[in-house]
Structure formats: structure tokens, C-alpha cells
C-alpha atoms as a printed R data frame, in Angstrom:
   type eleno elety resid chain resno       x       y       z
1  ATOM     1    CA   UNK     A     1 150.288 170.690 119.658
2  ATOM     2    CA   UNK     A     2 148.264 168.641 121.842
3  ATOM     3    CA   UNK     A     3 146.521 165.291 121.822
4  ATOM     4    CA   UNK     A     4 142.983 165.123 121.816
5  ATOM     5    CA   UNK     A     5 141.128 163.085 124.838
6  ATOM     6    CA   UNK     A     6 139.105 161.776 122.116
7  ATOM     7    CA   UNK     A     7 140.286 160.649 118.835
8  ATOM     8    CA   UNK     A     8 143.985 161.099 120.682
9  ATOM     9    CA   UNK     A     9 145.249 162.688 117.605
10 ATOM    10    CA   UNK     A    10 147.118 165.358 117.454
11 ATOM    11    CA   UNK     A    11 145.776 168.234 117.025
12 ATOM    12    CA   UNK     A    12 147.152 172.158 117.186
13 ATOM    13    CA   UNK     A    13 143.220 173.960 117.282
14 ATOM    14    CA   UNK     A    14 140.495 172.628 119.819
15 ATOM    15    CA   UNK     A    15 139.468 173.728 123.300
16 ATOM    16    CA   UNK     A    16 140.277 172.930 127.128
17 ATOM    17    CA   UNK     A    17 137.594 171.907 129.405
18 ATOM    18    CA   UNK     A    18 139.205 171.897 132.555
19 ATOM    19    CA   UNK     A    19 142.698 169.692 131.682
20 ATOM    20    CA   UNK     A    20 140.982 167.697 129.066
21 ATOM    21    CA   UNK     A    21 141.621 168.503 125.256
22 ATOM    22    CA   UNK     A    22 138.983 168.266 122.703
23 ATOM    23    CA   UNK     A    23 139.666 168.740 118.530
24 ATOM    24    CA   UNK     A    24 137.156 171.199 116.865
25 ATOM    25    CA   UNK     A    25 135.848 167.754 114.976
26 ATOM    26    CA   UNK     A    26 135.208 165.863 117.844
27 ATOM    27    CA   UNK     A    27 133.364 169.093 119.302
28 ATOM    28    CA   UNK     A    28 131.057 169.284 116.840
29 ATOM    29    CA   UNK     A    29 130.632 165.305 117.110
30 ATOM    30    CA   UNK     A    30 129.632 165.678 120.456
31 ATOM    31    CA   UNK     A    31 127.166 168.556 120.512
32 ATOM    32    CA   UNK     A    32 125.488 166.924 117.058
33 ATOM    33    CA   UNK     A    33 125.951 163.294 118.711
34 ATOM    34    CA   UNK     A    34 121.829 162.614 120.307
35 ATOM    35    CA   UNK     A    35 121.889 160.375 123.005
36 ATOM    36    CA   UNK     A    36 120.075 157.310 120.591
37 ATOM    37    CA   UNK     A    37 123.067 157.524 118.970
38 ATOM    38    CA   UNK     A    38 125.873 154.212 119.740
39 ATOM    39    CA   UNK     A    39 128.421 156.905 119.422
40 ATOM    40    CA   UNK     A    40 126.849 159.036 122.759
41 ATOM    41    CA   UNK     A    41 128.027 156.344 125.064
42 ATOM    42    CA   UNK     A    42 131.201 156.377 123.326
43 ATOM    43    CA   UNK     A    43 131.247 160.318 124.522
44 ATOM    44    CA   UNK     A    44 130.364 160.122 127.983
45 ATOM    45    CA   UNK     A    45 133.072 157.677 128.137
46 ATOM    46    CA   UNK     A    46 135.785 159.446 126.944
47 ATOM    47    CA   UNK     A    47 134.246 162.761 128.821
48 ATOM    48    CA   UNK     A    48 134.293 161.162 132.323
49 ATOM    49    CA   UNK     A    49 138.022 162.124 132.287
50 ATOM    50    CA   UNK     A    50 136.662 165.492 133.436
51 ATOM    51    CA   UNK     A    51 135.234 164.732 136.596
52 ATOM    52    CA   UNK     A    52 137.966 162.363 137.116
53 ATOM    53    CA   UNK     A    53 140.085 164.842 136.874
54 ATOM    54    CA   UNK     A    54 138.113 167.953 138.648
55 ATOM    55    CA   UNK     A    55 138.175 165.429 141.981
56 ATOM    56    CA   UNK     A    56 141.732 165.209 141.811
57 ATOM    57    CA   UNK     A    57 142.576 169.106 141.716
């Protein structure tokens, strides 16, 4: 089981993008989210993680 970088639930189906974990529901959030939307800067947010962590490796 593993904790999703977005909702932070936990979750035992999603994907890895590099070391960051993302729930199939939050997935499809994202790819359906268009960047009018509040939520997108919610996303980009949450999805920063990645290069944080890609310049640490």
C-alpha cells in the first residue's frame, strides 16, 4: 500500500512517476483538470515534488 502525493490516502493501485505516487482518481483528475480550472494550480503544486525530487537523485 502506498500513500498518494496527492490526496495522501492510501491507496494499493496508482502509478510511479519517478518516486512520487499518484491514485488512479487523482490521475484522471489531473489529465481532465484544464488549466482555468482553481484545482490546476492545486496540481502543479503537489506535482513539483517531481522535479524536487529528480534534482536530488
Amino acid at each position: 500500500m502506498h500513500q498518494c502525493s496527492i490526496c495522501e490516502t492510501n491507496q494499493t493501485e496508482g502509478i510511479f512517476v519517478y518516486h512520487v505516487f499518484i491514485c488512479p482518481s487523482c490521475e484522471v483528475s489531473i489529465i481532465q483538470t484544464e488549466p482555468e480550472d482553481p484545482n490546476y494550480r492545486f496540481f502543479v503544486n503537489k506535482l513539483k515534488r517531481l522535479q524536487q525530487q529528480t534534482l536530488n537523485s
